[in-house]
Legacy VTK file of the C-alpha trace (Angstrom):
# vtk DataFile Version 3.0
C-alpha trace
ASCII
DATASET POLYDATA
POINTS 215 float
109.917 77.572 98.160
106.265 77.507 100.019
103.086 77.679 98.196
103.270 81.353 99.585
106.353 82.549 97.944
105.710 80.547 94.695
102.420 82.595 95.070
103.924 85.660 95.225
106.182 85.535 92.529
103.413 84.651 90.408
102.103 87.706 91.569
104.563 89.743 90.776
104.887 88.161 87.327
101.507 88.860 86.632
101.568 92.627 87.595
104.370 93.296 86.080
103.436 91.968 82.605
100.498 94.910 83.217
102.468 97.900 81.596
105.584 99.469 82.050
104.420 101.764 84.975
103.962 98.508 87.029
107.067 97.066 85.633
109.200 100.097 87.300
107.193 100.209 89.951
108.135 96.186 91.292
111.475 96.947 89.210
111.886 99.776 92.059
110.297 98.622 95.138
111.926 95.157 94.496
111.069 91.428 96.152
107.831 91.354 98.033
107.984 90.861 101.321
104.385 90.228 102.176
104.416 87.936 105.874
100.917 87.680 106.904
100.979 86.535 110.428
98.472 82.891 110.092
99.308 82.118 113.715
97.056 85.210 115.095
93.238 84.572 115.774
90.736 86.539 114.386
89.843 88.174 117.870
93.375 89.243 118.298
93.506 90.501 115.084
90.682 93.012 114.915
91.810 94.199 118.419
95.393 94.966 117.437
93.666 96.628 114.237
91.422 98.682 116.698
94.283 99.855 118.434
95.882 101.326 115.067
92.764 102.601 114.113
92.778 106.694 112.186
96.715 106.938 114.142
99.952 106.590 113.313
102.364 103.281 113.481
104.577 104.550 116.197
100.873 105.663 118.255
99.717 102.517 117.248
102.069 100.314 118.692
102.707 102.236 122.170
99.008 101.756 122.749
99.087 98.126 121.627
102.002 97.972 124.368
100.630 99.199 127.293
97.315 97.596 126.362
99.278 93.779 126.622
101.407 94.964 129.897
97.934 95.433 131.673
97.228 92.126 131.841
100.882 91.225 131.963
102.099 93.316 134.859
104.789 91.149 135.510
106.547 90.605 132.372
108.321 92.724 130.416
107.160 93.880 127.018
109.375 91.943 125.026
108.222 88.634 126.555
104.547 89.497 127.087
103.909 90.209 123.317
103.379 86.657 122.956
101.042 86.804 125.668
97.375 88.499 124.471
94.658 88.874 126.570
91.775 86.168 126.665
88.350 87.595 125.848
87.087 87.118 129.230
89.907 89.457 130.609
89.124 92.385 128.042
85.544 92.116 129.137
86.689 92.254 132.858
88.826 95.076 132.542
88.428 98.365 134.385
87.296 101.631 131.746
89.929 103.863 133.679
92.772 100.999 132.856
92.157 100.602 128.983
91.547 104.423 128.725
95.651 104.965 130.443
96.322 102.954 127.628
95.365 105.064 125.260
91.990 103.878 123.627
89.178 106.295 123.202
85.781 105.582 124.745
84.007 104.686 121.359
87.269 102.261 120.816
87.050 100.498 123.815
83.466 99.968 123.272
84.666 98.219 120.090
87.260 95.929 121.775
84.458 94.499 123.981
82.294 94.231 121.613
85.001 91.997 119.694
85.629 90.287 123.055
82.428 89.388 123.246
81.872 88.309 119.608
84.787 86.028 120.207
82.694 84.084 123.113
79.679 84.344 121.429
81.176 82.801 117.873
80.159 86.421 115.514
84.047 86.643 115.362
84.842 82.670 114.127
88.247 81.450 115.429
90.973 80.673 112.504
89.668 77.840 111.308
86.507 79.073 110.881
87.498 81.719 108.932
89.803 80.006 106.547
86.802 78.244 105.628
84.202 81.543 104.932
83.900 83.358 101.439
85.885 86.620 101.978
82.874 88.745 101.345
80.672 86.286 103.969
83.199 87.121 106.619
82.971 91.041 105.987
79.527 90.925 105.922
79.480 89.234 109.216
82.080 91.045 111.704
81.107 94.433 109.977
78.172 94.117 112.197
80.241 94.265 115.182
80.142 98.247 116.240
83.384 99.998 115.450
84.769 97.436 112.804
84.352 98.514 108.972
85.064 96.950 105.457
88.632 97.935 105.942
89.402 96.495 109.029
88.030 93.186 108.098
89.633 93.472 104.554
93.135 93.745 106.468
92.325 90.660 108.402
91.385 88.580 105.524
95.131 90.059 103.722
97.457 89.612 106.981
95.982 87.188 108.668
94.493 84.828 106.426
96.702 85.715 103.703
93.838 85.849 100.810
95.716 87.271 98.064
92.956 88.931 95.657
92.052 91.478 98.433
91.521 95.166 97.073
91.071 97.944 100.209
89.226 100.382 97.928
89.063 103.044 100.553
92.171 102.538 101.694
94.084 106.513 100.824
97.538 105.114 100.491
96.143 102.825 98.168
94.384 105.333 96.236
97.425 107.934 96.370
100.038 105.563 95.350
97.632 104.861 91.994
97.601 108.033 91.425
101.453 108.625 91.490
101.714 105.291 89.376
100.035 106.904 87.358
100.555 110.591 87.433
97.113 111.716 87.348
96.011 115.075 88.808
93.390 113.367 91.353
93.278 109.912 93.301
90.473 107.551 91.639
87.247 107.444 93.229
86.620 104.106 95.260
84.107 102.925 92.704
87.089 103.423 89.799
90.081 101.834 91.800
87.468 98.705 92.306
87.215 98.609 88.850
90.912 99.896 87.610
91.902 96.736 89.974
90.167 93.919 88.351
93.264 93.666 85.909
94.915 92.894 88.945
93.115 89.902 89.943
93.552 87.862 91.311
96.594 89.302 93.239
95.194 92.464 94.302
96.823 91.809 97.766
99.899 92.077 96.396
99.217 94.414 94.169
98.183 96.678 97.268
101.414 96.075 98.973
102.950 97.235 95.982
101.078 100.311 95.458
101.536 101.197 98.992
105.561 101.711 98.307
104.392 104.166 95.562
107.742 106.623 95.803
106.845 110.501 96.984
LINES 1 216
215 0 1 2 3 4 5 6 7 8 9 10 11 12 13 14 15 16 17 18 19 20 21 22 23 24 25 26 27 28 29 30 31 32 33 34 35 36 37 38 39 40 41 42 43 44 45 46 47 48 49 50 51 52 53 54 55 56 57 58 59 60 61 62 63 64 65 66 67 68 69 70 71 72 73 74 75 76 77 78 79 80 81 82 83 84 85 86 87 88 89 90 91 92 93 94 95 96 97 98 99 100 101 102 103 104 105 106 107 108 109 110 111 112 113 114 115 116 117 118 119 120 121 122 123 124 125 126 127 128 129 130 131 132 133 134 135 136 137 138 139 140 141 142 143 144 145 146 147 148 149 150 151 152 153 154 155 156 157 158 159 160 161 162 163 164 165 166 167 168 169 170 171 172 173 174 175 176 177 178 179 180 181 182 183 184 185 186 187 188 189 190 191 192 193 194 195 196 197 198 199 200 201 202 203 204 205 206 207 208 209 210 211 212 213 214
């Protein structure tokens, strides 16, 4: 078992021991299956986030998709996935190409300002990162135009897999408390902030639970 998994089921050990709404819940949903993806860079990250930014999944990817085929013209989208565009290319790209792949003006001014952040050093490569205080590295690529306190906080949970990360605004995470719980109305992102303390300090996990809330 890796440190991960023997991390998770501690996790789940610990939520469940909460009450019995959280016992059903992980009783229900079943193993976690939390896979943060460590091998992505920070850059690539918060592009790939931009590109899934206020759409759905399925909108999400084909834009992601036709995004890596423009710099991979040749190769087919299976085999180019693997393949992400340098900074220096994403800077160098034509307006009229990223737009035909489906970004919005104010997005793609985001993705070069992340492209640039990435050759200045505002967006710190892996390493770096692994090594910053969760709420230094918000602090610090929130001031890139574009990126929020969400976006960062789902780098820091699927790409550095920090597992006491709490997406307080996040509305599926708000929702599924409130079916959890069956209150009349979602908790207010000052109350979920404090509501999830008790789940420290697996609040990534208990996210991914709460976001397989049944309808």
């Amino acid at each position: 078992m890796t440190k991960l998994n023997a991390d998770i089921q501690k996790a789940t050990d610990h939520l469940a021991n909460i009450d019995a709404d959280w016992a059903g819940l992980i009783t229900h949903v079943g193993v976690c299956s939390f896979e943060p993806k460590l091998e992505r860079e920070p850059y690539e990250a918060l592009i790939r986030a931009v590109a899934y930014q206020q759409l759905h999944a399925k909108a999400g990817d084909a834009i992601l998709n036709k995004f890596i085929l423009l710099f991979n013209p040749l190769e087919t989208s299976q085999t180019n996935l693997s393949k992400f565009p340098s900074p220096a290319q994403v800077l160098a790209a034509d307006l009229a190409d990223l737009r035909a792949c489906g970004f919005s003006g104010r997005k793609i001014e985001t993705l070069k300002g992340i492209a640039e952040g990435a050759l200045s050093g505002l967006v710190p490569s892996h390493e770096k990162a692994s090594a910053m205080a969760d709420e230094d590295l918000i602090q610090q690529l929130i001031t890139l135009k574009g990126i929020g306190r969400w976006t960062v906080e789902m780098l820091l949970m699927f790409n550095l897999a920090r597992l006491d990360i709490l997406p307080a605004d996040d509305f599926g995470i708000v929702e599924g408390y409130r079916r959890l719980k069956k209150l009349d109305a979602a908790p207010k992102r000052k109350e979920i902030a404090e509501i999830g303390n008790a789940w420290s300090p697996y609040r990534t996990i208990a996210s991914w639970y709460l976001w397989r809330v049944p309808k």
